[in-house]
VORODREN-172686 format. One line per 4 residues: for each residue x, y, z of C-alpha. Coordinates in steps of 0.1 Angstrom, whole numbers, plus 5000, padded with zeros to 4 digits. Layout:
# residues N
X/Y/Z; ...
This chain:
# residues 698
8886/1019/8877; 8907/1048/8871; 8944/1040/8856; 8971/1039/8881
8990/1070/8880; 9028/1067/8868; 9053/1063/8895; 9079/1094/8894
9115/1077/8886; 9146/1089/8906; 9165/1109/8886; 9195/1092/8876
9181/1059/8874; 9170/1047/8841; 9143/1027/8835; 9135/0987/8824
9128/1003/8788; 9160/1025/8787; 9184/0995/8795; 9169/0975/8771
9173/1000/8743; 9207/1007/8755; 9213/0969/8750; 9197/0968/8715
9220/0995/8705; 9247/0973/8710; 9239/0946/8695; 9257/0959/8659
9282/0969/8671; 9293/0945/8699; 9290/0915/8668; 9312/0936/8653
9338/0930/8681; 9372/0907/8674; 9368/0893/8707; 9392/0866/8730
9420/0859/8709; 9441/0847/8739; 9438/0826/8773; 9441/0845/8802
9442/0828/8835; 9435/0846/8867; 9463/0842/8889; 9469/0842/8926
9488/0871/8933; 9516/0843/8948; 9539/0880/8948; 9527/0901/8974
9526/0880/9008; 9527/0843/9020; 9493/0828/9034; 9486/0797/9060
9475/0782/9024; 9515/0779/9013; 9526/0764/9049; 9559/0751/9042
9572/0769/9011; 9588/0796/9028; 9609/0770/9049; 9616/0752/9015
9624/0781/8994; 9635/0810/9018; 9620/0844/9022; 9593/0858/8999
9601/0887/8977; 9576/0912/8960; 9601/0919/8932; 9618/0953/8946
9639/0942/8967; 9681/0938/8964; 9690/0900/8957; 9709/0884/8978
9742/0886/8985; 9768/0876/8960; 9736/0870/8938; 9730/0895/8906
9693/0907/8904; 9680/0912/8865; 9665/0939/8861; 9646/0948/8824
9655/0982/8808; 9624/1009/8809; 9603/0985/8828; 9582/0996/8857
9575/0964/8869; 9613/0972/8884; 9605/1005/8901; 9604/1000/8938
9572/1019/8945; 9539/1036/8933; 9520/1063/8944; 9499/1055/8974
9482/1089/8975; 9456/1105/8949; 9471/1143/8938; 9437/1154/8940
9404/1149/8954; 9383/1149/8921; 9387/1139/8884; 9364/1133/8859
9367/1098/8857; 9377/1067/8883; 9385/1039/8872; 9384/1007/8900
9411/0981/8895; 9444/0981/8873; 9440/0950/8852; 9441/0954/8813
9409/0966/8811; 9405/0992/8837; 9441/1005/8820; 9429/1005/8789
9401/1026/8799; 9421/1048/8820; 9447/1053/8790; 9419/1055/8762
9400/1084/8780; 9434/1100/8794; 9443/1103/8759; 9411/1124/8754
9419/1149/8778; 9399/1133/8807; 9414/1136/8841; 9414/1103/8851
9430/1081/8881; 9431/1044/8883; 9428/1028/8917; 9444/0997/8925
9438/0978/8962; 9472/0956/8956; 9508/0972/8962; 9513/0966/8924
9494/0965/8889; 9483/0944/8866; 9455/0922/8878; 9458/0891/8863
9487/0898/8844; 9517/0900/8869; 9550/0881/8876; 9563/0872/8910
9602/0870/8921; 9619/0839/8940; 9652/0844/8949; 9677/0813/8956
9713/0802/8955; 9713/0798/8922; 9698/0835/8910; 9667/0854/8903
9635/0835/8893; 9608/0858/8877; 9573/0834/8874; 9545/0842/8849
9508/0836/8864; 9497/0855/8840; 9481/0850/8796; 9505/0822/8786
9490/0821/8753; 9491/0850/8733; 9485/0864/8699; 9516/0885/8688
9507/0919/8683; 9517/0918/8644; 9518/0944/8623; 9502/0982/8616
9472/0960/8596; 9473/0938/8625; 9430/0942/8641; 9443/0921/8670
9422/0946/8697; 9457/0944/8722; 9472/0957/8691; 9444/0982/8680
9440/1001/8715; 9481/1000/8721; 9484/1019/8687; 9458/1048/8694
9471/1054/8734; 9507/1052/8715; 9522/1025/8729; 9541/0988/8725
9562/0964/8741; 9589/0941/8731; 9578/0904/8720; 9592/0870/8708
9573/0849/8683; 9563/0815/8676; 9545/0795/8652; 9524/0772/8670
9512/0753/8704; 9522/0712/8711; 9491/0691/8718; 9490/0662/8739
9463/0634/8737; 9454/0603/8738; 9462/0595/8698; 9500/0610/8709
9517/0638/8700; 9503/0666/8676; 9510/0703/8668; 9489/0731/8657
9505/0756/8634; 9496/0791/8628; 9500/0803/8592; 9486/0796/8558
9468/0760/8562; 9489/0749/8532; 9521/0754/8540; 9548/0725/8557
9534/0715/8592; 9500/0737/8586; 9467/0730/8597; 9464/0707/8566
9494/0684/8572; 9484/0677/8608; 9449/0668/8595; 9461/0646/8569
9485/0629/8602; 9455/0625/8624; 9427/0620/8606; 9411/0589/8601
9397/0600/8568; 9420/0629/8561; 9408/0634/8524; 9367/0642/8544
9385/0664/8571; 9403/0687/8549; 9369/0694/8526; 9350/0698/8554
9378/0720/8566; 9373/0740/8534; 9340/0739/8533; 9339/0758/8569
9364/0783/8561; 9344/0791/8532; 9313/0788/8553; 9329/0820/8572
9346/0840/8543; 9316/0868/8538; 9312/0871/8581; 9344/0881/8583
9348/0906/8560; 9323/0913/8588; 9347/0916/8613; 9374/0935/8594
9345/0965/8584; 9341/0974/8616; 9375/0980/8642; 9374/0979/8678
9380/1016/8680; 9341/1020/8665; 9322/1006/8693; 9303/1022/8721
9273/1018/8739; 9251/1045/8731; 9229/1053/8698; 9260/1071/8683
9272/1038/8679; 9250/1042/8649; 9272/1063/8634; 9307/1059/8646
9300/1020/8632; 9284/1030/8604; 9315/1047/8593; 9332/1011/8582
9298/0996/8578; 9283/1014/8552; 9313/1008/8518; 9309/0972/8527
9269/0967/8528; 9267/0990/8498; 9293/0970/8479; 9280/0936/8492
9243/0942/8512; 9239/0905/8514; 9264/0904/8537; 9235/0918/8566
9219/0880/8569; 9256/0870/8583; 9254/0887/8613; 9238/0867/8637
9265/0844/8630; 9287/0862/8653; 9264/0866/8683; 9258/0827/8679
9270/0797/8692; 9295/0785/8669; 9284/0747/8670; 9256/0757/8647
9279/0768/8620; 9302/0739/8626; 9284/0710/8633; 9264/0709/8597
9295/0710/8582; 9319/0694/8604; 9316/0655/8611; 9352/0641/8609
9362/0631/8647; 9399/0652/8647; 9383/0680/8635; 9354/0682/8653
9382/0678/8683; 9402/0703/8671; 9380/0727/8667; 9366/0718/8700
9405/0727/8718; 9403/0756/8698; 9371/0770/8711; 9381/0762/8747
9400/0793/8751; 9372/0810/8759; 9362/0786/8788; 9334/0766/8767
9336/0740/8733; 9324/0753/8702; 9291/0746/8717; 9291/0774/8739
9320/0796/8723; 9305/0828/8708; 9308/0827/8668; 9332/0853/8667
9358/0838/8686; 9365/0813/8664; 9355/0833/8632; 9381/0852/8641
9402/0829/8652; 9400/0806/8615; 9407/0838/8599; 9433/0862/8618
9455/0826/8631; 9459/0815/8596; 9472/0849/8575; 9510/0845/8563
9528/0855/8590; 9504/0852/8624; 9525/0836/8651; 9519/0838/8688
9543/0859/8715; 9558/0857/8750; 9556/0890/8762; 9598/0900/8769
9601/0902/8808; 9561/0887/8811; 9527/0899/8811; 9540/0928/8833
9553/0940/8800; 9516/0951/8787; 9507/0965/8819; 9537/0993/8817
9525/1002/8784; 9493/1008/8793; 9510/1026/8824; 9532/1044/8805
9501/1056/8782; 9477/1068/8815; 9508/1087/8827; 9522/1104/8803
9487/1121/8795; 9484/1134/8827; 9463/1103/8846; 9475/1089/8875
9475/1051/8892; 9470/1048/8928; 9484/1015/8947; 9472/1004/8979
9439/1023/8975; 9415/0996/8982; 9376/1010/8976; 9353/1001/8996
9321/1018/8984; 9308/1036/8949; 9292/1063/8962; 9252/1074/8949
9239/1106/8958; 9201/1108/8942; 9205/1078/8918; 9236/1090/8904
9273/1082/8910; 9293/1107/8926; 9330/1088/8935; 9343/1061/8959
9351/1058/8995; 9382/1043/8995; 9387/1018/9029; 9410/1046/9051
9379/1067/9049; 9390/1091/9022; 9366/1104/8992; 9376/1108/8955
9344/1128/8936; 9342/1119/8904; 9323/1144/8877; 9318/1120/8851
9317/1084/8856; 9331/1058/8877; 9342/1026/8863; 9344/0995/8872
9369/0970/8859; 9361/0946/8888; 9345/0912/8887; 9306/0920/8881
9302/0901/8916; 9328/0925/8934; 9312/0954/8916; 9279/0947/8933
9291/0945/8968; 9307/0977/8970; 9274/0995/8953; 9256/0995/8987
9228/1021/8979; 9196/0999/8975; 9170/1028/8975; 9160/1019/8943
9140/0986/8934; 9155/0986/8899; 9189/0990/8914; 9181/0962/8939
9169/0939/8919; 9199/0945/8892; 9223/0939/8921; 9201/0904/8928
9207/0892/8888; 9242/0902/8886; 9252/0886/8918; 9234/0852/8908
9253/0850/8875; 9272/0812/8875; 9306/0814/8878; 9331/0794/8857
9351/0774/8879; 9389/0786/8898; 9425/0773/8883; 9454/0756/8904
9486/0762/8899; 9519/0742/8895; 9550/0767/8892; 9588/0750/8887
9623/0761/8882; 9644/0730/8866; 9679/0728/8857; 9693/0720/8825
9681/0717/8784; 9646/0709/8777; 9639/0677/8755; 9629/0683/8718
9592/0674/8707; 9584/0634/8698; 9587/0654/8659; 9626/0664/8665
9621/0700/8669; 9623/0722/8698; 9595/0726/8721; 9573/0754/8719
9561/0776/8747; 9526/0767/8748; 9514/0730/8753; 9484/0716/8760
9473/0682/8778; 9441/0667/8770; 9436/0636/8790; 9402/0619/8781
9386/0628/8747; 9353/0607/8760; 9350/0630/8789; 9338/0672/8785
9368/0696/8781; 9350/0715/8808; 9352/0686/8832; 9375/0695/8860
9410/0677/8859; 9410/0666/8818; 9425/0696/8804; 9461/0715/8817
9479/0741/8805; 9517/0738/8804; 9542/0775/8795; 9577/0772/8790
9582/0812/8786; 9622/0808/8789; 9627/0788/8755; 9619/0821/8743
9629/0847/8770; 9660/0832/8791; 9664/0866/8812; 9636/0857/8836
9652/0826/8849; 9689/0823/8860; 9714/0807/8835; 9709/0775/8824
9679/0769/8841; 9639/0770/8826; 9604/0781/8846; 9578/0761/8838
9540/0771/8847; 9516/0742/8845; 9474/0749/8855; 9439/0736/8851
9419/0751/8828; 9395/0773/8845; 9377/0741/8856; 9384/0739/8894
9353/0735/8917; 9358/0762/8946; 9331/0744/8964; 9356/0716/8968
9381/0735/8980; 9360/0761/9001; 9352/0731/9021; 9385/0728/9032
9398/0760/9045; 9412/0763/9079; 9422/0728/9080; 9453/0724/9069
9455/0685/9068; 9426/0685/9048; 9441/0713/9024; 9471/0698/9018
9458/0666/9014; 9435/0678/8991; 9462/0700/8974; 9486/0663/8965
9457/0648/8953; 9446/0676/8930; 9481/0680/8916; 9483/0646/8903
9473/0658/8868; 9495/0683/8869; 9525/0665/8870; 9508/0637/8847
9508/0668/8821; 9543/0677/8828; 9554/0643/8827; 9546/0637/8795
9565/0663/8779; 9594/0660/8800; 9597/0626/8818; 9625/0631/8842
9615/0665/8856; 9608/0654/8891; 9645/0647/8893; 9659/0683/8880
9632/0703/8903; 9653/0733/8925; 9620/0757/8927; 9586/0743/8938
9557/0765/8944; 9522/0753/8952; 9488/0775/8938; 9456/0765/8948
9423/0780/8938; 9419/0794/8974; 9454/0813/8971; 9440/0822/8933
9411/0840/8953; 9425/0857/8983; 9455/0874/8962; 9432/0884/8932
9406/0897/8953; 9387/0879/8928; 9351/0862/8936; 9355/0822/8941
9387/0826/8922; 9363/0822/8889; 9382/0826/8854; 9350/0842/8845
9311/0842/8838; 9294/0811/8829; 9273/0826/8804; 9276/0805/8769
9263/0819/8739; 9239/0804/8717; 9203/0815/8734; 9181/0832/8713
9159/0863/8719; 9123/0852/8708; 9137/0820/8694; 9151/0836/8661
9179/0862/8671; 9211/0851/8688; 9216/0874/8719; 9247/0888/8736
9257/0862/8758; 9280/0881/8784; 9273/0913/8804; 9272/0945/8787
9288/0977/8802; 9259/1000/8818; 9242/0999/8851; 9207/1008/8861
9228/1038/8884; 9239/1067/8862; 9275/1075/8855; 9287/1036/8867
9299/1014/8842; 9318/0981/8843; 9349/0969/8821; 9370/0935/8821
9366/0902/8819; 9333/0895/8832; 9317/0920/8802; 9314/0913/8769
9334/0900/8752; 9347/0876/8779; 9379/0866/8800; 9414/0872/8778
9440/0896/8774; 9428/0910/8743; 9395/0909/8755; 9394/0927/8784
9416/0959/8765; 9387/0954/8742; 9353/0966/8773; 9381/0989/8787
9385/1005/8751; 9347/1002/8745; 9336/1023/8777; 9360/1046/8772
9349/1053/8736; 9308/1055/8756; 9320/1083/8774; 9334/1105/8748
9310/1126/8725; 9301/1108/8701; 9313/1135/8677; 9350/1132/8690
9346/1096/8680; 9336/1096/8647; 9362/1122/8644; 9389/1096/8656
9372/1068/8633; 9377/1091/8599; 9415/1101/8609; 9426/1064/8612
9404/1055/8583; 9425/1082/8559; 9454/1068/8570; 9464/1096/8589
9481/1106/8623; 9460/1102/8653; 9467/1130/8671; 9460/1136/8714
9440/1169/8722; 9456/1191/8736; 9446/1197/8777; 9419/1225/8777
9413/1221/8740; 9373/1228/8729; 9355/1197/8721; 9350/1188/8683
9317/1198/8669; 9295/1179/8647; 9304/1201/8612; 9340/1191/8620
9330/1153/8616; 9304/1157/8585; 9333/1179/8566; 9352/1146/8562
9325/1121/8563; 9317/1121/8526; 9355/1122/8511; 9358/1091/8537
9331/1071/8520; 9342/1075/8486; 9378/1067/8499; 9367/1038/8515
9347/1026/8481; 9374/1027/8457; 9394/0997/8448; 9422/0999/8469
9396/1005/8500; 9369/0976/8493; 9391/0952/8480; 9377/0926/8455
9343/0946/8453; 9359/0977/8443; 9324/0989/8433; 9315/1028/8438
9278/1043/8434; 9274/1055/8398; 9284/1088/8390; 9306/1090/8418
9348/1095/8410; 9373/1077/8431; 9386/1102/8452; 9423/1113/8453
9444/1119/8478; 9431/1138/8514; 9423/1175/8501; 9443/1206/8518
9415/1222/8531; 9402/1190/8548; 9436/1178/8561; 9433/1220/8579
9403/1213/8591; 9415/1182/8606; 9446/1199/8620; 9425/1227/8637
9399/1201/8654; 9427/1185/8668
């Protein structure tokens, strides 16, 4: 019979083949990636309004307040300097009708998109459906008789941003947008089990209290642990170099990540080419580099806890979370942060960087449609009816489950049946929360020492970390930051760890018995966590307030309330490479493209900067990029375009792309190698005529 002819494809809609290439070009790159670093909790947004789900509290505690309003009488209200968290309204109303790009939803990522590409000269606006920003990482106000109470639902464990070296990502993309916040430091996170108390301590493994010391404490053969301990940070040495070749500003999903990665790539695998046959590593589940090399019980545990951050054990937890980790958590001085004044602290630097460039952030603007006109994106439909075009892209920093819903053109089977895949990916289960304000000192730690922030209560070693109620989460942000909680008082914020069935609590909506029922029952670990660090807290309680996982899903507007994708890492394509175990950026639609925490690399602060940072980097020539890659690796200013300025061309890049390389392969720029191809000089300082062209491009 004759051969079928070839079906025409819609314009705009790429094929099976092009989204498979598009994910092979990513695969570099993304290993590349210094993904989670920190836990990041989606929180209910407790802020904005009361539900049937909180029956009682306001009768309890008095009236609700979203933060703006005056305290009350007699009653002072604190109020952080330059923070716009405090301001008592944003705009409700886009400026204009199109930009160039949107940007859906104003957590991390969808700002760090919108400030990444703002800084490039796109027009951009960032929609938000709430009456604030922030997503996940927000901050609501109780007011009572004894002051102002500001509670954190949102990352309670968080890398600190460290210093211009720093390749935390939250560091990274704050640097190139121009931006920081104020922080106070710590050294390390209390652990409660069933052997007793325990602390893990950031810094050199060696030092007083390190990782060593608590091995040699809670081992049972602490002389095996600490080899094998050695033996698996030695294990990881050449991979992350890895990391550390290729920054977070390098990655995009297109074949010019080719080159842009290539530009920190290249000194390394020419000094050290063995270092290729490390990479799956990354991509893998990290259990197969531990568990050959790991066998001591506490270790095994430890490096378990450790891996939970990003929602699985280390069989589960993509290798370079914990490479990462085992590298970045034990330089001289890492430490961990409380943001000053909360998580909303990161979001008005990220606000601060989308608005000074000229983009804009748009509250109340709830979308309720991505519009497709012939297979390609063309803006939103916003819920009052209103349009916003959009030239470029749109982007999505929605869950991928929300994300599907409001693309409602199905004209396409490959769009269809996309929509059918994304909407069947397994969800990680919902959080409940325990939020308390408690008069008076905190006790010290069973070791003498004051307690620190960040705890964590592991009740059952025999039992999964991912079981639901075994693993809680306790912060203590005013040990560090007393301004969020009146004088002499603390806030305490205890949860589950992302291991909540909704299911179980879906079941019980619209009867309230049954809720809060349910709800007492469901708490009990919570204050069995709480207990245990500080026995008598029942008794200095003058705040209570009650978070389930259905409040957790109503406020966020987030899909069962789910801290994320249950996608673990360690399948293999063809049974030999590792594959990309969360969802990449593009869509089978042209000109949509997704961000956050349900992309690659996964739920967390740092994280999610990272996809927003990523897309934005996809939509900028790839020229411009490069560009951006050689100024920072120079050492030199990074620069914003000027509005209206012509793009960079490609002879711009290549003029600085050979003095780069040498640069990069002298001494000072490969480290130990210091090996340069023969015949080639170390190069000198940046010459006069490149450092003009530079100027002019920019």
């Amino acid at each position: 019979p004759e051969p079928r002819p070839r079906a025409k494809r819609r314009p705009g809609i790429l094929s099976a083949t092009d989204r498979r290439m598009r994910w092979l070009s990513l695969c570099l790159p993304a290993a590349l990636l210094l993904p989670l670093l920190a836990w990041t909790p989606s929180s209910p947004r407790l802020a904005t309004a009361p539900r049937r789900h909180l029956h009682g509290v306001r009768q309890r505690l008095g009236q609700w307040s979203s933060g703006a309003a005056a305290g009350p009488a007699g009653g002072s209200r604190r109020r952080r300097a330059g923070s716009l968290a405090a301001r008592a309204q944003y705009a409700t109303t886009a400026k204009s009708d199109e930009y160039d790009c949107i940007v859906i939803g104003s957590g991390v990522g969808g700002l760090s998109c919108g400030s990444v590409l703002a800084k490039e000269g796109k027009k951009v606006v960032v929609l938000e459906a709430h009456d604030r920003p922030g997503g996940c990482c927000h901050s609501f106000r109780r007011r009572t008789a004894e002051g102002t109470w500001d509670f954190e639902v949102g990352p309670s464990v968080l890398q600190s941003l460290g210093d211009e070296k720093s390749v935390n990502p939250l560091r990274m993309v704050l640097d190139e947008v121009g931006e920081t916040f104020e922080e106070k430091t710590y050294t390390g996170c209390g652990m409660w089990t069933e052997e007793g108390y325990w602390r893990y301590q950031l810094g050199p493994e060696e030092a007083q209290g390190g990782v060593k010391e608590m091995l040699m404490k809670m081992s049972s053969n602490p002389a095996r642990a600490i080899k094998e301990y050695d033996n698996l940070k030695e294990e990881l040495k050449m991979v992350s170099l890895l990391h550390d070749a290729c920054p977070l500003t390098s990655l995009r999903q297109d074949w010019g990540a080719l080159i842009t990665t290539g530009i920190g790539m290249m000194p390394l695998m020419i000094t050290r080419p063995w270092a290729v046959r490390e990479l799956p590593k990354i991509l893998d589940s990290f259990h197969r580099i531990s568990d050959p090399i790991v066998g001591e019980q506490h270790l095994k545990r430890f490096i378990d806890v450790l891996s939970f951050f990003s929602g699985f054990p280390a069989n589960g937890t993509i290798g370079a979370a914990m490479i990462y980790c085992l590298q970045e958590f034990h330089k001289p001085d890492a430490s961990l942060a409380i943001p000053v004044g909360g998580s909303p602290a990161i979001v008005d630097a990220f606000i601060r960087a989308l608005e000074k460039k000229g983009g804009e952030l748009v509250t109340k603007a709830k979308v309720d449609e991505i519009m497709v006109e012939n297979g390609k994106i063309v803006g939103v439909r916003l819920q009052n009816g209103k349009e916003i075009r959009a030239k470029e892209a749109v982007v999505s920093a929605t869950t991928v489950w929300d994300t599907v819903k409001l693309l409602k053109d199905e004209a396409s089977p490959e769009v269809r049946k996309w929509k059918s895949q994304m909407d069947e990916t397994p969800a990680q289960g919902t959080i409940a929360h325990l939020f308390l304000g408690i008069d008076g000192d905190l006790p010290l730690s069973p070791e003498g020492k004051q307690l620190d922030p960040a705890q964590l209560f592991v009740k059952d070693w025999n039992r999964p970390l991912s079981d639901p109620q075994n693993v809680v989460t306790v912060s203590i942000p005013t040990i560090l930051d007393p301004t969020i909680a009146p004088k002499g008082k603390h806030i305490i914020h205890v949860y589950t760890a992302g291991t909540e069935p909704y299911d179980l609590w879906k079941s019980v909506d619209g009867d309230e018995e049954a809720y809060n029922n349910l709800k007492e029952e469901r708490q009990k670990i919570l204050w069995e966590a709480v207990e245990r660090i500080i026995p008598d807290i029942r008794e200095r309680v003058d705040v209570q307030i009650d978070g389930s996982p259905l409040t957790h899903a109503a406020f966020l507007h987030r899909h069962q309330g789910t801290y994320g994708p249950a996608l673990p890492a360690g399948k293999r394509i063809f049974g030999i490479l590792p594959e990309i175990p969360l969802h990449l950026y593009d869509t089978p639609v042209n000109g949509l493209y997704r961000c956050g925490d349900s992309t690659f690399p996964g739920p967390g602060v740092p994280a999610a900067v990272a996809s927003g940072a990523i897309v934005a980097n996809t939509l900028l020539p790839w020229y411009n990029h490069a560009l951006k890659i050689l100024r920072q690796s120079l050492g030199m200013k990074n620069n914003n375009r000027r509005e209206g300025a012509p793009d960079i061309g490609i002879g711009h890049v290549l003029a600085l792309l050979k003095e780069s390389y040498f640069n990069r392969l002298t001494p000072a720029g490969a480290g130990a190698a210091g090996a340069r191809p023969r015949g080639v000089a170390a190069a000198g300082p940046l010459s006069a005529a490149a450092a003009a062209d530079v100027r002019r491009c920019a």
